[in-house]
N, C-alpha and C positions, 0 to 999 in steps of 0.2 A: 386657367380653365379647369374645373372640375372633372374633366374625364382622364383621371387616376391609372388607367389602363386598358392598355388597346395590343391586341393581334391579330395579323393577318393570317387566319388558319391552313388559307388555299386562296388562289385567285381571285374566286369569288363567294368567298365568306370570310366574315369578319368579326370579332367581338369587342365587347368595351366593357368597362365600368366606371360608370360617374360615380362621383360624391357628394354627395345633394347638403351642399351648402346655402342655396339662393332661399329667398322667398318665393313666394307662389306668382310676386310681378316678372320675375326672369323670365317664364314659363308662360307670356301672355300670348304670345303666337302658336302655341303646342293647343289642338284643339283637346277640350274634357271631353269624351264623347258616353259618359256616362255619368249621372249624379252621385258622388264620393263626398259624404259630410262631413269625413274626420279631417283634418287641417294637413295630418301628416300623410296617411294614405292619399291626399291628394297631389301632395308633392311627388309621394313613389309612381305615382303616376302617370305624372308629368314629366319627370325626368325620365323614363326607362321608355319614352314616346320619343322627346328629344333624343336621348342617343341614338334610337332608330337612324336620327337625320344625321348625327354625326358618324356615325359607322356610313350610310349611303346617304346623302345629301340632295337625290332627286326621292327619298323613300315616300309613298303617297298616302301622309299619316290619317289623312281624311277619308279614305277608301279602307280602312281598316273595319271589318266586324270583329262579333264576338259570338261563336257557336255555343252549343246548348251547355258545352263541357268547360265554358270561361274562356275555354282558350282561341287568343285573338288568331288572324287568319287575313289574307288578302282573298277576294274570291280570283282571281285569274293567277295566284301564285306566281306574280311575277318575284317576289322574293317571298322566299323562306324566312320565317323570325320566329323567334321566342325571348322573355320580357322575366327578370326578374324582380323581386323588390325583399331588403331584409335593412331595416333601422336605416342610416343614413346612406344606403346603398343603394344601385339600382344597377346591374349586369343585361344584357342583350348579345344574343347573335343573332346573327343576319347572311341569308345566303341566296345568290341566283338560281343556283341549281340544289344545292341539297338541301335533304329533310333536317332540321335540327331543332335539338331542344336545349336548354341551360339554366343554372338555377343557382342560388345565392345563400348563403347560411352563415349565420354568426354561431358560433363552438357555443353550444348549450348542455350543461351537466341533468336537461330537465329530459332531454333524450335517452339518457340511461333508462330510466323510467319505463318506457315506451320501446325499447326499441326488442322487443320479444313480440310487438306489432308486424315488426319487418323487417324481422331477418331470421332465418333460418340458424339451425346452432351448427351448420357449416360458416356459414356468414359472420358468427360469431367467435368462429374459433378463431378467422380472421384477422376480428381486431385484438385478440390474446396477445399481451406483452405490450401494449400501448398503452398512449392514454385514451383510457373506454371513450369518456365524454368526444374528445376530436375526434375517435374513427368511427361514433356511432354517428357523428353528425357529419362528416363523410359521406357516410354509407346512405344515408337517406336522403341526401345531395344529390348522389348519383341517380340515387330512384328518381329523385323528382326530374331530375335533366331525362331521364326515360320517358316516364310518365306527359311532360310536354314534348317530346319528340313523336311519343305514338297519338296523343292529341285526341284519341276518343272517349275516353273514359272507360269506364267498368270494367277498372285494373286493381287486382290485387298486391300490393306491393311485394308480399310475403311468398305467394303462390305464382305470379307472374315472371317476377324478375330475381333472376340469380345473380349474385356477385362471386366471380370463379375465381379470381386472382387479382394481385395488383402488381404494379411492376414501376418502383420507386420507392417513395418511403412518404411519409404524412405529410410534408410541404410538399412536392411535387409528385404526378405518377399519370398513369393509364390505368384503368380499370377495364377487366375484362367480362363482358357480362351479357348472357342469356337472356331473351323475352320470347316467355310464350311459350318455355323448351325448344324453338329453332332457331332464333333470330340473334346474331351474334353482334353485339355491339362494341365499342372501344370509346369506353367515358373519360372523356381527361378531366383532371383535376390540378387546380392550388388554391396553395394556401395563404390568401392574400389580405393586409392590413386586420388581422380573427380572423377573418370571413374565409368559406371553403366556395371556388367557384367552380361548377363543372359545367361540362357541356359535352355532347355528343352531336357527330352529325352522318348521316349515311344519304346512299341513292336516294331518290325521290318513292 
């Protein structure tokens, strides 16, 4: 079975990551609920739907929307989810009660480049004495697990969200981190088969 990796965060939240080896017949039960042309975004598609069901096996993938900002949503929030997709990978959490977001990244050297997009040159000072490429693709991991945790849009990465400290070392940690200037967040991260998987989850 392709699901690579599984924790139970809390009672009642959970995360996975599949490895999307199948063709797109594996996937025939998983409903499309949007038209996706390209062969492989269809698969990330389908699989990070499917783990849905393998993290909660009554989850009700048919009842799922998609608000203005992409990001999917039950309307009665009977669970909490968020869905990632990066190359052969596909991450999910899932939770009864808390708000959560998570996100998927394979270590890109094209992130150097970019990343005075979103990060502050405290954020920067940060990843000093590492390797740049992993802690910048870190750092914009954890944005993004924010960024679907607060789920509205019209977030600045740069301006919005602080990265205060970490606390571990580049395979494994807690990030400690600001939205908004009040809102205190605690993004875990690893560093799993390349890939950097984080996630965060708080009160509703």
């Amino acid at each position: 079975m392709p699901l690579v990796y599984q924790q139970n965060i809390n009672a009642v939240t959970k995360m996975g990551v599949w490895h999307i080896s199948e063709t797109e017949d594996f996937f025939a039960k998983i409903p499309l609920q949007k038209e996706i042309t390209h062969w492989h975004k269809r698969l990330q598609h389908l699989a990070g739907r499917l783990l849905l069901t393998e993290l909660y096996p009554n989850f009700p993938l048919a009842l799922i929307q998609i608000a203005d900002t992409r990001k999917p949503f039950l309307a009665n929030d009977k669970y909490h989810f968020s869905i990632s997709h990066c190359g052969n990978y596909a991450a999910a959490i899932v939770s009864k009660e808390n708000r959560v977001g998570a996100d998927i990244e394979m270590v890109s050297a094209k992130v150097e480049k970019i990343m005075h997009k979103f990060l502050s040159d405290d954020e920067k000072d940060l990843i000093l004495g590492t390797d740049i490429a992993k802690g910048a693709t870190l750092f914009w991991s954890i944005k993004e697990s924010i960024y679907k945790w607060q789920g509205e849009g019209g977030i600045d990465f740069k301006a919005h969200m602080q990265i205060k400290s970490l606390t571990g070392n580049l395979e494994e940690g807690v990030a400690y981190c600001i939205f908004k200037s009040r809102i205190q967040l605690h993004v875990h991260y690893l560093f799993f088969n390349d890939n950097f998987i984080t996630w965060v989850l708080s009160d509703k």
